[in-house]
N, C-alpha and C positions, 0 to 999 in steps of 0.2 A: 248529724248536725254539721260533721267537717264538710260535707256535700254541700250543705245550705250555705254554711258561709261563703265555700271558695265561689260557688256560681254567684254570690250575692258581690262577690269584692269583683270576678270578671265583669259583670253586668254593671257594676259604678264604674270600674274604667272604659266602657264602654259611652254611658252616658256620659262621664267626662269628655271623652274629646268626639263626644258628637257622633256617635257610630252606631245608636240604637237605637230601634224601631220601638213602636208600640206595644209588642211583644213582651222585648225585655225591661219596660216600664212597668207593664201589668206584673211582670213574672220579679221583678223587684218588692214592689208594694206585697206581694204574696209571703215573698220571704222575709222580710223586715217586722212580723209582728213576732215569728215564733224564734225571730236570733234575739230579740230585744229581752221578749221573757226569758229563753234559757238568760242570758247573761243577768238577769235580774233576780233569776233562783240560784243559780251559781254564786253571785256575792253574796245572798240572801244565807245562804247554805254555810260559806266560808264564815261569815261573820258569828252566824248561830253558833258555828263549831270553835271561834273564839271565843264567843263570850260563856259557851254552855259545855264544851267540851262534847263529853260523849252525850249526853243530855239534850243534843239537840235534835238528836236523831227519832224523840220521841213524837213531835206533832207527827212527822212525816207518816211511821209508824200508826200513830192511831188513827190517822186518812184514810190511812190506805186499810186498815180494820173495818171502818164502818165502810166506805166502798164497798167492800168483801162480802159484809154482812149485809147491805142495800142488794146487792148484785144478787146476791146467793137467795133472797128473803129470811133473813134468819132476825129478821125483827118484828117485831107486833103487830097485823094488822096486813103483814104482805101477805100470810094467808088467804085473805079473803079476794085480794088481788090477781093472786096465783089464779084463785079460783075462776075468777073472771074472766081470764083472757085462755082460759083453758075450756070455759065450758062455750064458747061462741061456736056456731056449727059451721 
């Protein structure tokens, strides 16, 4: 992420005083959606861990559970899925 910002803060001084092509517009717009969200999970995360203490860490925790569990098929029915994309010749 320290990569994304610094090229994101050269590339605005860049477009500030006029010195960037279409490139660094493109390569802007690219970078400006995934600094928005970290800094949106980042407060998101600080504020949890005010108002919840250690207690906040639990959503995260159980995401990332069933992810594991999606991923892995260790739920109902991926079985038969499994089985699907395994039996095609």
């Amino acid at each position: 992420m320290t990569g994304n910002v610094t090229q994101l803060v050269l590339d605005a001084v860049d477009l500030a005083r006029g010195a960037a092509d279409d490139a660094v517009r493109q390569r802007s717009l690219k970078f400006i959606g995934p600094i928005v969200a970290f800094a949106f999970g980042a407060i998101g995360g600080a504020v949890g861990y005010l108002r919840l203490a250690f207690w906040a860490l639990l959503a995260p925790v159980v995401v990332l559970g069933v992810l594991a569990m999606e991923c892995s098929g260790g739920f109902a029915g991926d079985s038969a899925r499994a089985m699907k994309t395994t039996s095609t010749h």
